[in-house]
N, CA, C and O atoms as a Maestro MAE file, in Angstrom:
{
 s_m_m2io_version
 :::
 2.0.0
}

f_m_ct {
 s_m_title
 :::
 protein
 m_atom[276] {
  # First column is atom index #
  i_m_mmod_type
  r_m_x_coord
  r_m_y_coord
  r_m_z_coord
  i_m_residue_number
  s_m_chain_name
  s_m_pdb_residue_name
  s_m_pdb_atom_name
  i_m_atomic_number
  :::
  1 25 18.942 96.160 -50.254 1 A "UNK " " N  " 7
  2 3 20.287 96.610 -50.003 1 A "UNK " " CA " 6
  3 2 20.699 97.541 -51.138 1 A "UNK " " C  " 6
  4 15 20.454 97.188 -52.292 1 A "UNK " " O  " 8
  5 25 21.345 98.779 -50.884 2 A "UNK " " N  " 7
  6 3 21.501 99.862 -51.974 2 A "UNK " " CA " 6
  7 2 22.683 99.336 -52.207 2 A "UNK " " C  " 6
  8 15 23.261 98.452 -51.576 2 A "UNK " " O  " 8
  9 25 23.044 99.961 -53.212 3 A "UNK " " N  " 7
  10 3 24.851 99.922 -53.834 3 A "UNK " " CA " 6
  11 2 25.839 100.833 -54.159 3 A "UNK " " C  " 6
  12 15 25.768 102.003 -53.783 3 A "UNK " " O  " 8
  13 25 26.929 100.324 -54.951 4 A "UNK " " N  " 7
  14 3 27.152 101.582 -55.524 4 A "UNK " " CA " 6
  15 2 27.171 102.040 -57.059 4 A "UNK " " C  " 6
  16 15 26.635 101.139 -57.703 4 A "UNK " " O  " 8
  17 25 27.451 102.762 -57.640 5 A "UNK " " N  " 7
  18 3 27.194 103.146 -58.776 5 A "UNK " " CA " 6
  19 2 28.084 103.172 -59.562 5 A "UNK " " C  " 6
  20 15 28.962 103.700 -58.880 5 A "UNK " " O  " 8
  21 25 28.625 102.942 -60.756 6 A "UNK " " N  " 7
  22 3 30.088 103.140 -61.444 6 A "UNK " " CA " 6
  23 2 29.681 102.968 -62.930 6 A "UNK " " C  " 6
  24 15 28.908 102.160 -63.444 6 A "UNK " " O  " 8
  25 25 30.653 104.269 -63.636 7 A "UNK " " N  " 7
  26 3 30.719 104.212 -65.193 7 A "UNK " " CA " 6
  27 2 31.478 103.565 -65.547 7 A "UNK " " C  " 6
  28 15 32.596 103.393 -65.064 7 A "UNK " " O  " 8
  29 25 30.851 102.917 -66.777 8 A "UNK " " N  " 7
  30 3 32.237 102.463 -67.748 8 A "UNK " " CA " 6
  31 2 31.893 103.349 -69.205 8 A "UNK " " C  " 6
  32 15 30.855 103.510 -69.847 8 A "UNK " " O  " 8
  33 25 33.374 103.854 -69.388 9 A "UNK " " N  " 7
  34 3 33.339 104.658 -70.968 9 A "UNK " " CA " 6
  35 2 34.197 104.042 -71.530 9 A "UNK " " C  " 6
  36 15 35.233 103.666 -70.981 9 A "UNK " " O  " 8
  37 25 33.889 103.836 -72.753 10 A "UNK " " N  " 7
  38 3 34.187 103.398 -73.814 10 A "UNK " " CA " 6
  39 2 35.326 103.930 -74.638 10 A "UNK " " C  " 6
  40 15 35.470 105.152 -74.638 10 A "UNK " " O  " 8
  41 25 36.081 103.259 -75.276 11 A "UNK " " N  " 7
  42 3 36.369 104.352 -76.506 11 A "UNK " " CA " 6
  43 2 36.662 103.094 -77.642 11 A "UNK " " C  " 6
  44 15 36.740 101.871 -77.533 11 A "UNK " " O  " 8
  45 25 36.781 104.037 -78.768 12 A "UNK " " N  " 7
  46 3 37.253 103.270 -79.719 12 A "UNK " " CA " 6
  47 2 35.813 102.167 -80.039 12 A "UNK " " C  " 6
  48 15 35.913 100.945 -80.138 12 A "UNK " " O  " 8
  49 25 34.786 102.789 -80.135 13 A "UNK " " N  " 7
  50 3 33.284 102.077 -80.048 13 A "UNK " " CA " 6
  51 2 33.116 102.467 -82.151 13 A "UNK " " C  " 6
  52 15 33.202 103.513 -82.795 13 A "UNK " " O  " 8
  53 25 32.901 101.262 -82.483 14 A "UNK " " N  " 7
  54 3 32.503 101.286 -83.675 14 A "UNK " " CA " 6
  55 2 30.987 101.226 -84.159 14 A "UNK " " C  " 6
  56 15 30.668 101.313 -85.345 14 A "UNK " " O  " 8
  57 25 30.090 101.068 -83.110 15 A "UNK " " N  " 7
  58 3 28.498 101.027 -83.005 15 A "UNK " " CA " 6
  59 2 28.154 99.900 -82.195 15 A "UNK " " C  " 6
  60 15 28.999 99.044 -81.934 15 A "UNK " " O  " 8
  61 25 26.843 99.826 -81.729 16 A "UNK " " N  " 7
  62 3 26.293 98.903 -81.184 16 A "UNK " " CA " 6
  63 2 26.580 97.329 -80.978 16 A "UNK " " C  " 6
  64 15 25.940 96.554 -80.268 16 A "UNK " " O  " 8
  65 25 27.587 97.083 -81.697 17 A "UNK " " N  " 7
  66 3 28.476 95.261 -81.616 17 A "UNK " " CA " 6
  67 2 29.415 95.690 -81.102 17 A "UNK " " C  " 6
  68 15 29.617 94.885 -80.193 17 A "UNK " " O  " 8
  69 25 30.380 96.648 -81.035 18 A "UNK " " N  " 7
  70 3 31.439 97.042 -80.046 18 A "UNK " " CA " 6
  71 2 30.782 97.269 -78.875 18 A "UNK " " C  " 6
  72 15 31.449 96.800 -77.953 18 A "UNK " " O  " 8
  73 25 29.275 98.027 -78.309 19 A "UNK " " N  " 7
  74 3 28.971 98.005 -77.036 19 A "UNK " " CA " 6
  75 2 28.396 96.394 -76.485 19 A "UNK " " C  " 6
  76 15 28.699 95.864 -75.417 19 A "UNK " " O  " 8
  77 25 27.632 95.917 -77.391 20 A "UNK " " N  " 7
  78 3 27.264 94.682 -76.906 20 A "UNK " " CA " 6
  79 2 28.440 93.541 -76.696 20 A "UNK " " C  " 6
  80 15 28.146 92.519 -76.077 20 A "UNK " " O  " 8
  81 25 29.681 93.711 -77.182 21 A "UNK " " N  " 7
  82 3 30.808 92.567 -76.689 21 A "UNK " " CA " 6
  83 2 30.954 93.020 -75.720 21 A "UNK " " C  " 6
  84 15 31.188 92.189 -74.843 21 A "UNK " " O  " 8
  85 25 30.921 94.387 -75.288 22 A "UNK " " N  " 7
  86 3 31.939 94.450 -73.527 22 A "UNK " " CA " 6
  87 2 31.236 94.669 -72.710 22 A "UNK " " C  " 6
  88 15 31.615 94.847 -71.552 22 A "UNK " " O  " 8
  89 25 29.624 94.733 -73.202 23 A "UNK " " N  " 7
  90 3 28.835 94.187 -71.844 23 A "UNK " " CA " 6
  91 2 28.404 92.739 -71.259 23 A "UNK " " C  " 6
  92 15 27.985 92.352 -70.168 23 A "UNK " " O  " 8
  93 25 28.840 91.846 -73.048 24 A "UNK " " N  " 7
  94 3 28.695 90.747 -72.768 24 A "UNK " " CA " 6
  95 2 29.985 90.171 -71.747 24 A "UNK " " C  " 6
  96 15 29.912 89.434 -70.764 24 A "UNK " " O  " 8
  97 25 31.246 90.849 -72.429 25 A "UNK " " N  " 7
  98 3 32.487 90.504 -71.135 25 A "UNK " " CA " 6
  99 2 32.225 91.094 -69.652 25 A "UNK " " C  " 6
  100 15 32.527 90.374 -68.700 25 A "UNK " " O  " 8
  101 25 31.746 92.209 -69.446 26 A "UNK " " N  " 7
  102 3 31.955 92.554 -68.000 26 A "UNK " " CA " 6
  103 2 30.380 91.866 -67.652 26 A "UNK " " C  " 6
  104 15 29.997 92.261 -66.551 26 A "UNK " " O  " 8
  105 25 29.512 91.053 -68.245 27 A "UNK " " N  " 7
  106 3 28.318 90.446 -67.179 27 A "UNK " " CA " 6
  107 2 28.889 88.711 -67.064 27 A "UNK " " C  " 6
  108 15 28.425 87.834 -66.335 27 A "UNK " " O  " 8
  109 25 30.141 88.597 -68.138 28 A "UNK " " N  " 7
  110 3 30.358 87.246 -67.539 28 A "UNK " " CA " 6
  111 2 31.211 87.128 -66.693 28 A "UNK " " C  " 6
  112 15 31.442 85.994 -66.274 28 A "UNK " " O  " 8
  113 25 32.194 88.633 -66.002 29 A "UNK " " N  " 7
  114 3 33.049 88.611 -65.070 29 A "UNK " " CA " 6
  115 2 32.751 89.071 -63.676 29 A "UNK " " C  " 6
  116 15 33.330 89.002 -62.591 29 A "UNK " " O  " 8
  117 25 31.371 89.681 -64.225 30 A "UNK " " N  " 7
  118 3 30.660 90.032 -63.077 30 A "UNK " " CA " 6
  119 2 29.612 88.709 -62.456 30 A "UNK " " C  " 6
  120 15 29.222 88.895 -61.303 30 A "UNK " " O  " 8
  121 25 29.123 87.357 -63.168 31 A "UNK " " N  " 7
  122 3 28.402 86.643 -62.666 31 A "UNK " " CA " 6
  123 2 29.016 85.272 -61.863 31 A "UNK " " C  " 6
  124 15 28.370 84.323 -61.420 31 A "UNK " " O  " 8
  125 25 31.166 85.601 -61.811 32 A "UNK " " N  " 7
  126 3 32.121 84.911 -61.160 32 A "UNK " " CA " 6
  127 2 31.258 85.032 -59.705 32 A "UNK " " C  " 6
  128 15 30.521 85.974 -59.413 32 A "UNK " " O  " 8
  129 25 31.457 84.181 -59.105 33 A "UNK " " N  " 7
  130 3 31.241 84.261 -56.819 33 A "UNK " " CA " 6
  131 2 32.668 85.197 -56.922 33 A "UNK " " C  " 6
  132 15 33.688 85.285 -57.605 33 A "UNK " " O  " 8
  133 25 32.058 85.774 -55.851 34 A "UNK " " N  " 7
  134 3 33.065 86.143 -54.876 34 A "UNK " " CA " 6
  135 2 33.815 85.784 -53.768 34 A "UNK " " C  " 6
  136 15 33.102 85.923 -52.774 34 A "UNK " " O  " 8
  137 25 34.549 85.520 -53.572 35 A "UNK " " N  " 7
  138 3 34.892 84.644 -52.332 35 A "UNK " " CA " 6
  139 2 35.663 84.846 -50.931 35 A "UNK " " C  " 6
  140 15 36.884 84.933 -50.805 35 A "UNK " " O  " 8
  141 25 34.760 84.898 -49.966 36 A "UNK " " N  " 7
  142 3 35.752 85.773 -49.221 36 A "UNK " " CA " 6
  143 2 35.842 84.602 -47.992 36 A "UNK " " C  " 6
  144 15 34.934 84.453 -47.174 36 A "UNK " " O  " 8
  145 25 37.255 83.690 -48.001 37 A "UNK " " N  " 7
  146 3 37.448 83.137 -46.718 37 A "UNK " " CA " 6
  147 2 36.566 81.754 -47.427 37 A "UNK " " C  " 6
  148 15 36.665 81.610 -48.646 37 A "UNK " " O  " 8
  149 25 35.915 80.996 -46.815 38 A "UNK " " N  " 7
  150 3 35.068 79.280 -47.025 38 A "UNK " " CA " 6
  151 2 33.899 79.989 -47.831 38 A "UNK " " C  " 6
  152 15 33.224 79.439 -48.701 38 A "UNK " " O  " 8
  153 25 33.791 81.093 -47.467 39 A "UNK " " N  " 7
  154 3 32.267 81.381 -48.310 39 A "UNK " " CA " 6
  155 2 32.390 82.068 -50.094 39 A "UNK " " C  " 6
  156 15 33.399 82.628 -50.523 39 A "UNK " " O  " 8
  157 25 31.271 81.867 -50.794 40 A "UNK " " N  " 7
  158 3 30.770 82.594 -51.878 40 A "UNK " " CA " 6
  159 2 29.762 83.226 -51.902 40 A "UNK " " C  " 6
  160 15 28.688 82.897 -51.399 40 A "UNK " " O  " 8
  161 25 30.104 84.558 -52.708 41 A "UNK " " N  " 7
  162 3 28.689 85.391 -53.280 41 A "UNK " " CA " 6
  163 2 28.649 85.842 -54.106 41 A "UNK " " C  " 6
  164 15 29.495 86.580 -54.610 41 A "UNK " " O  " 8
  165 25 27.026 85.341 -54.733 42 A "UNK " " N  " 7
  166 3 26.782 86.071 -55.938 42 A "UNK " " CA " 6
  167 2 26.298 87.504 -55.882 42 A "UNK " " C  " 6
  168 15 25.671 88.022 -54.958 42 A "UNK " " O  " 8
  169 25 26.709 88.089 -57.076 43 A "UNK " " N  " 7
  170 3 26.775 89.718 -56.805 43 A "UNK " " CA " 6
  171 2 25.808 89.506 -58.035 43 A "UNK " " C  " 6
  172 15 25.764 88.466 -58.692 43 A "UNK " " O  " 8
  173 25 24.858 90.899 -58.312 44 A "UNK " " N  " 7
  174 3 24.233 91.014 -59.181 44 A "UNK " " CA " 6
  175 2 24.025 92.742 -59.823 44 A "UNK " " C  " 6
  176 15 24.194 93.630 -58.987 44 A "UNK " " O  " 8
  177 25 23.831 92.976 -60.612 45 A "UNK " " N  " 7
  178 3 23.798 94.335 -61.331 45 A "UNK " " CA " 6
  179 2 23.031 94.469 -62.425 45 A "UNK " " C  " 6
  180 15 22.667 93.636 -63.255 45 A "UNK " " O  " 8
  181 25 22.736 96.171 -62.274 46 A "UNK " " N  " 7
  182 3 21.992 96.528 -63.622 46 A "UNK " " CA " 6
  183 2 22.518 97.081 -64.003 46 A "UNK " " C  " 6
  184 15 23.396 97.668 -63.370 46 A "UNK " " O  " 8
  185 25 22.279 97.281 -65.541 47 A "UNK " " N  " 7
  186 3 23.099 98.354 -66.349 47 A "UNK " " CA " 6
  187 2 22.153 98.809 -67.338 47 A "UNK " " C  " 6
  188 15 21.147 98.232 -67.749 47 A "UNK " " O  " 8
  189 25 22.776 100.282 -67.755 48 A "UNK " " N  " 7
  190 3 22.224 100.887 -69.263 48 A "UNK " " CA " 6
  191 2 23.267 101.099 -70.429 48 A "UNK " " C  " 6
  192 15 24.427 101.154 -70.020 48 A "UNK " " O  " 8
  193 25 23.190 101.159 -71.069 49 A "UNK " " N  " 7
  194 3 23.916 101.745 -72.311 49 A "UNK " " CA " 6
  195 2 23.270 102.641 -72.971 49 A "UNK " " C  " 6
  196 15 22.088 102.929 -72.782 49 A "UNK " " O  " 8
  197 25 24.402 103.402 -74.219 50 A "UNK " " N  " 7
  198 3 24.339 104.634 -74.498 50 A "UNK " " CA " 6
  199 2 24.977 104.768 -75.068 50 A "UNK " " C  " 6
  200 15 26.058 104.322 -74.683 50 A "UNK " " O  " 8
  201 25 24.988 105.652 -76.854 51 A "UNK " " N  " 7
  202 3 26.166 106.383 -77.426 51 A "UNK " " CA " 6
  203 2 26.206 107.795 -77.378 51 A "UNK " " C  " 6
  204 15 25.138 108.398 -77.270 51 A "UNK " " O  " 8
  205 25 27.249 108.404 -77.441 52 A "UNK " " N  " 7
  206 3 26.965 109.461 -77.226 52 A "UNK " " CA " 6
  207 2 26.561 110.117 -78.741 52 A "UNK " " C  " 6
  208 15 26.612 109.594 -79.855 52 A "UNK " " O  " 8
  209 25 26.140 111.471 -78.327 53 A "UNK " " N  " 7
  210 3 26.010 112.008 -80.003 53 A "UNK " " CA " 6
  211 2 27.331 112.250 -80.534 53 A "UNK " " C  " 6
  212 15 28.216 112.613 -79.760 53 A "UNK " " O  " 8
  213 25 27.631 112.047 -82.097 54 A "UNK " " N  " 7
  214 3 28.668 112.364 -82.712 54 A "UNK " " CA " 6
  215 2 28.982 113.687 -82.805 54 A "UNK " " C  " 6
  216 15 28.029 114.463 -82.725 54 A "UNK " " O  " 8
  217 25 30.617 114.374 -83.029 55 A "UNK " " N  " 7
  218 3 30.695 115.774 -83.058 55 A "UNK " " CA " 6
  219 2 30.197 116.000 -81.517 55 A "UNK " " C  " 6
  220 15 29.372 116.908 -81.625 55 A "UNK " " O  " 8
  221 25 30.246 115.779 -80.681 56 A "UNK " " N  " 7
  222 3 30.275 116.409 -79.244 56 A "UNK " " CA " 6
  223 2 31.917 115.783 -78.894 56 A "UNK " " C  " 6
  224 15 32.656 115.007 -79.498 56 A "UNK " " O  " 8
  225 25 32.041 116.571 -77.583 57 A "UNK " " N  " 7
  226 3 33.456 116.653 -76.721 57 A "UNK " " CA " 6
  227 2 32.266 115.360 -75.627 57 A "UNK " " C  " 6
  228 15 31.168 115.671 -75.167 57 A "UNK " " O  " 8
  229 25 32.946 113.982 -75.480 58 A "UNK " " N  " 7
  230 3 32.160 113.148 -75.157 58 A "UNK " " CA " 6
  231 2 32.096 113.180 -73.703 58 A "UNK " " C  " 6
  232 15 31.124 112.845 -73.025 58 A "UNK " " O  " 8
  233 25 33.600 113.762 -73.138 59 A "UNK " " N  " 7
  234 3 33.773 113.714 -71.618 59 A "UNK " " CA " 6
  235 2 33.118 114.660 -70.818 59 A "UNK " " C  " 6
  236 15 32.759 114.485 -69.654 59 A "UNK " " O  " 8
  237 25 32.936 115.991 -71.712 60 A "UNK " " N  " 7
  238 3 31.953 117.305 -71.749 60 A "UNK " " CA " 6
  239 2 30.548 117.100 -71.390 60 A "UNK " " C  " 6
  240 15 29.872 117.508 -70.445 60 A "UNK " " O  " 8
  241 25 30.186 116.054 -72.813 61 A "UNK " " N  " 7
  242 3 28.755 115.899 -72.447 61 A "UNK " " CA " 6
  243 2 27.870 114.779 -71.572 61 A "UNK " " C  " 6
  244 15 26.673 114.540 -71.413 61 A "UNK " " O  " 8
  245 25 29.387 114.120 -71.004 62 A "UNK " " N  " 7
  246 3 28.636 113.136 -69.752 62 A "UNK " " CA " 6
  247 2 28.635 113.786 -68.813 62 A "UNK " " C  " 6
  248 15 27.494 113.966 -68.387 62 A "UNK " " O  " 8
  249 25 29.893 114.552 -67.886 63 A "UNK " " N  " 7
  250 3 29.597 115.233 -67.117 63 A "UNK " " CA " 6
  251 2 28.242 115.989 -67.100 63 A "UNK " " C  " 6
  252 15 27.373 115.720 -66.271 63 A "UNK " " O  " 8
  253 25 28.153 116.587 -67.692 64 A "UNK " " N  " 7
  254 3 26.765 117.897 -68.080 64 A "UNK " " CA " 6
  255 2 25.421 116.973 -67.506 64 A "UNK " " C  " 6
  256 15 24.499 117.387 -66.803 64 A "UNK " " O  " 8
  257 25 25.624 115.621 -68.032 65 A "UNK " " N  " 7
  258 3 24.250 115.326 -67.932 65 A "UNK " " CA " 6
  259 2 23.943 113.772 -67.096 65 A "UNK " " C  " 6
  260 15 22.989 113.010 -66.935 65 A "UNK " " O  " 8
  261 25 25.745 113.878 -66.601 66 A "UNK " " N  " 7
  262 3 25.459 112.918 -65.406 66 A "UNK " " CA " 6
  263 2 24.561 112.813 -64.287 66 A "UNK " " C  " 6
  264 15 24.243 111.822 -63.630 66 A "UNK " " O  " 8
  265 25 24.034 114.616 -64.144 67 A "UNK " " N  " 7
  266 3 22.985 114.777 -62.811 67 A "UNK " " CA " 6
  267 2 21.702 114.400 -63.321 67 A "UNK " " C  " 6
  268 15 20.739 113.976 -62.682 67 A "UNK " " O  " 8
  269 25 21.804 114.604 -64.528 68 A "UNK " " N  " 7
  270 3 20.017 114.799 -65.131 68 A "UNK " " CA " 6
  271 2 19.232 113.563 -64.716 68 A "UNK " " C  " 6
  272 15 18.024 113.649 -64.499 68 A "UNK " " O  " 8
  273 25 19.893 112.415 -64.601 69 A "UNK " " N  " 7
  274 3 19.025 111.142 -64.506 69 A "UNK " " CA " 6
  275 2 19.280 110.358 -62.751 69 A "UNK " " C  " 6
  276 15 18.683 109.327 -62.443 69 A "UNK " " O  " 8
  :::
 }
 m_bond[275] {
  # First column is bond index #
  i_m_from
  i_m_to
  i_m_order
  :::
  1 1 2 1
  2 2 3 1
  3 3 4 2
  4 3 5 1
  5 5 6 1
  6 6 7 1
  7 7 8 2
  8 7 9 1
  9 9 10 1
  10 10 11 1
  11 11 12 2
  12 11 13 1
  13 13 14 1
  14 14 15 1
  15 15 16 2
  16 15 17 1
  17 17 18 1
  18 18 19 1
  19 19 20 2
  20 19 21 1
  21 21 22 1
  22 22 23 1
  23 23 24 2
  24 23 25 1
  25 25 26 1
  26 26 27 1
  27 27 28 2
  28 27 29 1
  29 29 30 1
  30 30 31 1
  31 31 32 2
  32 31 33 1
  33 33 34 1
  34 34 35 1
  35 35 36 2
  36 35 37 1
  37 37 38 1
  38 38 39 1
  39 39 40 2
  40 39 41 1
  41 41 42 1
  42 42 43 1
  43 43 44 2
  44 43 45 1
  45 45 46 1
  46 46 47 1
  47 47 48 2
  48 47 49 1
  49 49 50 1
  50 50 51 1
  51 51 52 2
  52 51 53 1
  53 53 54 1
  54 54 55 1
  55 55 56 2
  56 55 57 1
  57 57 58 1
  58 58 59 1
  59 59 60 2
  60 59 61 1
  61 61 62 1
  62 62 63 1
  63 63 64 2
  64 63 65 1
  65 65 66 1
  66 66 67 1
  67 67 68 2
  68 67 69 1
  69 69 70 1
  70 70 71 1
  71 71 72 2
  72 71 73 1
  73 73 74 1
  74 74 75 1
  75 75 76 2
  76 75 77 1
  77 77 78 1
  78 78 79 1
  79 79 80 2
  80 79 81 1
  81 81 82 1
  82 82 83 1
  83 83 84 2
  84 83 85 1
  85 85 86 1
  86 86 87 1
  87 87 88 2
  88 87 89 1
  89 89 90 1
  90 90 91 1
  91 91 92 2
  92 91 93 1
  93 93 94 1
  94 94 95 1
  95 95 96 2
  96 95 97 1
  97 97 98 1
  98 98 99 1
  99 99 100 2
  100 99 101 1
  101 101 102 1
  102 102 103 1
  103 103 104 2
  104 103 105 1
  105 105 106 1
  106 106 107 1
  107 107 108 2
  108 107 109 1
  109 109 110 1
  110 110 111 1
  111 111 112 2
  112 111 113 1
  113 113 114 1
  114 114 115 1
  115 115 116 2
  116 115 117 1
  117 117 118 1
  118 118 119 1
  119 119 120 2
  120 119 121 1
  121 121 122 1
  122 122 123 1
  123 123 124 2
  124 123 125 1
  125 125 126 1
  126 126 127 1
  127 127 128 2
  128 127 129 1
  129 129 130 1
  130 130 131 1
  131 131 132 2
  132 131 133 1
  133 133 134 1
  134 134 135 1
  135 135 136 2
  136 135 137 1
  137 137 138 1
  138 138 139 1
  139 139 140 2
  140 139 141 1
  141 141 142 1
  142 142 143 1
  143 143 144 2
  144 143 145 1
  145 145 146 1
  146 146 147 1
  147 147 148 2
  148 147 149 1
  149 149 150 1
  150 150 151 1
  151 151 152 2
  152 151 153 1
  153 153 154 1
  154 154 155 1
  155 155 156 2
  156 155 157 1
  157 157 158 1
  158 158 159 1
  159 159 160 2
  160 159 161 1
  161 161 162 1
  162 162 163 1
  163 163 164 2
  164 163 165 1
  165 165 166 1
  166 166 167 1
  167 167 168 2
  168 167 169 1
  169 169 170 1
  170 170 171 1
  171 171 172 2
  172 171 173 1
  173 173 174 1
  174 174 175 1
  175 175 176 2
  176 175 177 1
  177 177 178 1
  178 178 179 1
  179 179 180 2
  180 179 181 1
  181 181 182 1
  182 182 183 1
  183 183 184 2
  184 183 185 1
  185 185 186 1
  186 186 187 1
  187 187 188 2
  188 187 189 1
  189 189 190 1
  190 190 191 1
  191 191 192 2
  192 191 193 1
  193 193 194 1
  194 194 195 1
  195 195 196 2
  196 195 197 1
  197 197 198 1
  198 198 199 1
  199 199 200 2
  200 199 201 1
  201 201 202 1
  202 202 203 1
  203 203 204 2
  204 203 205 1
  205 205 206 1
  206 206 207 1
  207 207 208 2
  208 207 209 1
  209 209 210 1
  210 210 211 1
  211 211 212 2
  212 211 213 1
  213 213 214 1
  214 214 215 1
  215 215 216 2
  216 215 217 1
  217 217 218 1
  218 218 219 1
  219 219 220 2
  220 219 221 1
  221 221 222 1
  222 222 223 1
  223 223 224 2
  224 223 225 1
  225 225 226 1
  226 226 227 1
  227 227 228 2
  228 227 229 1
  229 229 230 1
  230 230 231 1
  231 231 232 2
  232 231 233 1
  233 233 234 1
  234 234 235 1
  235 235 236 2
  236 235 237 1
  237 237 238 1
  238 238 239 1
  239 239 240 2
  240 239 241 1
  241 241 242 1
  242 242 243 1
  243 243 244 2
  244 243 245 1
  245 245 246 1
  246 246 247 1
  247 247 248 2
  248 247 249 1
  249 249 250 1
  250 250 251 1
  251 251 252 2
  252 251 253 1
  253 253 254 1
  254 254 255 1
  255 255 256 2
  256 255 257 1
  257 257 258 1
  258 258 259 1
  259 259 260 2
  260 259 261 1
  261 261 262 1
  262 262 263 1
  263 263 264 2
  264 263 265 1
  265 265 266 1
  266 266 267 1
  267 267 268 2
  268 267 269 1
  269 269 270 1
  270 270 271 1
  271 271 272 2
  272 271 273 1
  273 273 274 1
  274 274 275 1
  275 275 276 2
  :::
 }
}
């Protein structure tokens, strides 16, 4: 079953322990059931992370290279 796709950007990222808390929050809000009506489902996801380079325009250089991958 395909899905869909969605960014999360950051700001205010102080290095790699600022990205690892809010992936640790959005995989424990993401591993809640869902519940629709008597039933539950578990949903599941992958993710990557990424900083951007420093001294770039950050919104600039995601667009640019959102197609590349």
């Amino acid at each position: 079953m395909a899905g869909d796709e969605f960014t999360v950007l950051l700001t205010d990222v102080h290095g790699r322990e600022s990205v690892e808390t809010a992936v640790a929050k959005i995989r424990k809000l993401m591993s809640c059931p869902v519940k629709l009506g008597r039933r539950a489902f578990h949903c599941s996801f992958r993710y990557g992370t990424w900083l951007y380079p420093v001294g770039r325009n950050p919104a600039h250089w995601v667009q640019k290279r959102a197609g590349d991958h």
